[in-house]
C-alpha positions as CSV (number, residue, x, y, z in Angstrom):
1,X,-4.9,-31.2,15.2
2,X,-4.9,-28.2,17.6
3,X,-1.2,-27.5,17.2
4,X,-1.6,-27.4,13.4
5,X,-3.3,-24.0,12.2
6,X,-4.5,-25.6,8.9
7,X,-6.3,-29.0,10.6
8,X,-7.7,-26.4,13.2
9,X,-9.5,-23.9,11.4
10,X,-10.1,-26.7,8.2
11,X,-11.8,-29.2,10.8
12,X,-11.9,-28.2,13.9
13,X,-13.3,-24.8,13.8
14,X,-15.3,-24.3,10.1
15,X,-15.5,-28.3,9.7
16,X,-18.0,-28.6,12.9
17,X,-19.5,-25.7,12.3
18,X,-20.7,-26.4,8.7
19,X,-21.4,-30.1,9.7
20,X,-23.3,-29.0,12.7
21,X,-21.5,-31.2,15.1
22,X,-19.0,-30.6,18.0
23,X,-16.8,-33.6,17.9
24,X,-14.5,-35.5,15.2
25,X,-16.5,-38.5,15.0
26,X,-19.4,-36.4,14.0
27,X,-17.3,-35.0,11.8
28,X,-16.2,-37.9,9.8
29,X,-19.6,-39.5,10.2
30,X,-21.6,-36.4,8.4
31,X,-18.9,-35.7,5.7
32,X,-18.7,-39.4,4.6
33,X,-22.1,-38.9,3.4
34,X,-21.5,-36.8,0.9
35,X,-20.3,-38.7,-2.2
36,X,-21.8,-38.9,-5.8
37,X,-20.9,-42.7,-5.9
38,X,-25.4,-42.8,-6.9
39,X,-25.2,-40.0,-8.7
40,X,-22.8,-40.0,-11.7
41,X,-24.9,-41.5,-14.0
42,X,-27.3,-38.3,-13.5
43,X,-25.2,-35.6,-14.3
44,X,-25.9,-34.5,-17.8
45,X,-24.1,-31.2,-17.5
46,X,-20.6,-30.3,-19.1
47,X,-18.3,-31.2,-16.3
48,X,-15.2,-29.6,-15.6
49,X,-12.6,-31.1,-13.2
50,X,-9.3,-29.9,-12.2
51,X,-6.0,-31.9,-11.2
52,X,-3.3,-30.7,-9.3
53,X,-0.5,-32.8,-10.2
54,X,0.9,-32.8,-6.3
55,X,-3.0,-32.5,-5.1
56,X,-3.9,-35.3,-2.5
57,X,-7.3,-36.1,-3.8
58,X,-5.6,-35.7,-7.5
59,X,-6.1,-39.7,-7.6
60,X,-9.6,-39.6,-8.2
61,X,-10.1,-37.2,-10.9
62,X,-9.7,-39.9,-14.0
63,X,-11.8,-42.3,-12.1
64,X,-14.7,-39.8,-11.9
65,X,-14.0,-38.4,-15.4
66,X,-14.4,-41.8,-16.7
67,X,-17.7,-42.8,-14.8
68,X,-19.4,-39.3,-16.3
69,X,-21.4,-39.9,-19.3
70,X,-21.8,-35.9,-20.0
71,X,-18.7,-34.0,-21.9
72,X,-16.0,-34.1,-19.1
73,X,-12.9,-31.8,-19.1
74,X,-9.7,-32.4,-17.0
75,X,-8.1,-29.4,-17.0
76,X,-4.2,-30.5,-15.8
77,X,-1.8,-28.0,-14.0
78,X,1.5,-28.8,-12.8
79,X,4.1,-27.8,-10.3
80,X,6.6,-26.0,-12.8
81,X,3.5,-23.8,-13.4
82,X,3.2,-23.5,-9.6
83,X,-0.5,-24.6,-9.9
84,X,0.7,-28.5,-8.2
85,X,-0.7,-27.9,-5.2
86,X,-4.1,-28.5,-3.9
87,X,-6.3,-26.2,-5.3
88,X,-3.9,-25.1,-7.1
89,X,-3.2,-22.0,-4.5
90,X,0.4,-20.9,-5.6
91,X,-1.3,-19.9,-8.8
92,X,-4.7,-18.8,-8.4
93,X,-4.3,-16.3,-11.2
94,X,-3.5,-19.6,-13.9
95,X,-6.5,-21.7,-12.3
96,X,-9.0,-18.8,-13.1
97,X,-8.1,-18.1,-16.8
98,X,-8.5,-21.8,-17.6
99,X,-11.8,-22.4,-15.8
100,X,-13.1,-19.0,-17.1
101,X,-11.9,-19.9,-20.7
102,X,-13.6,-23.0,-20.2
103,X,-16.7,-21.9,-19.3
104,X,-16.6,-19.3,-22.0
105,X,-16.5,-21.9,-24.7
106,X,-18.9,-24.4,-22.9
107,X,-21.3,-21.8,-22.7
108,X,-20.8,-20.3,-25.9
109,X,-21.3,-24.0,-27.5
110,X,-24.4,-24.5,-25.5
111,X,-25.7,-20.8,-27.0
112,X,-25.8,-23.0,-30.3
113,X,-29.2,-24.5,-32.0
């Protein structure tokens, strides 16, 4: 993980930082904790999830949009858009204008009596 810049910065550097530990057993210990595995039911919001077709955790989008009970979006993007990619960073500029146009109808719907 040293020789990679990604893993090292991702884990090594801001991933023991944020998780307050200094090895990679800490690490995996404090961030398999977070999950909302007890919490989906709670979530009463409008939730808005995004799949990057290529993205690695891309697998567990439909099986959280279907445990929601509150108004779920999947927003999809694909590669030929160049928005396949984890977090879809080769198009930023496509990933904004949907969430934003998303949020601009959710929260003009929630405006509503």
């Amino acid at each position: 993980m040293r020789a990679a810049p990604g893993p090292a910065w991702g884990v090594l550097r801001r991933g023991f930082w944020a998780n307050g530990v200094t090895d990679l057993r800490g690490f995996l210990t404090q961030t398999l904790r977070f999950t909302l595995r007890d919490r989906v039911a709670g979530i009463r919001c409008p939730v808005l999830l995004t799949r990057a077709e290529n993205g690695p955790l891309a697998a567990g989008v439909a099986d959280l949009a279907a445990a929601l009970s509150a108004p779920t979006t999947v927003l999809e993007f694909a590669a030929a858009e160049g928005a396949g990619e984890h977090c879809e960073m080769r198009n930023r500029s496509l990933l904004n204008r949907r969430v934003l146009d998303w949020l601009d109808d959710t929260l003009a719907s929630q405006d509503r009596p």
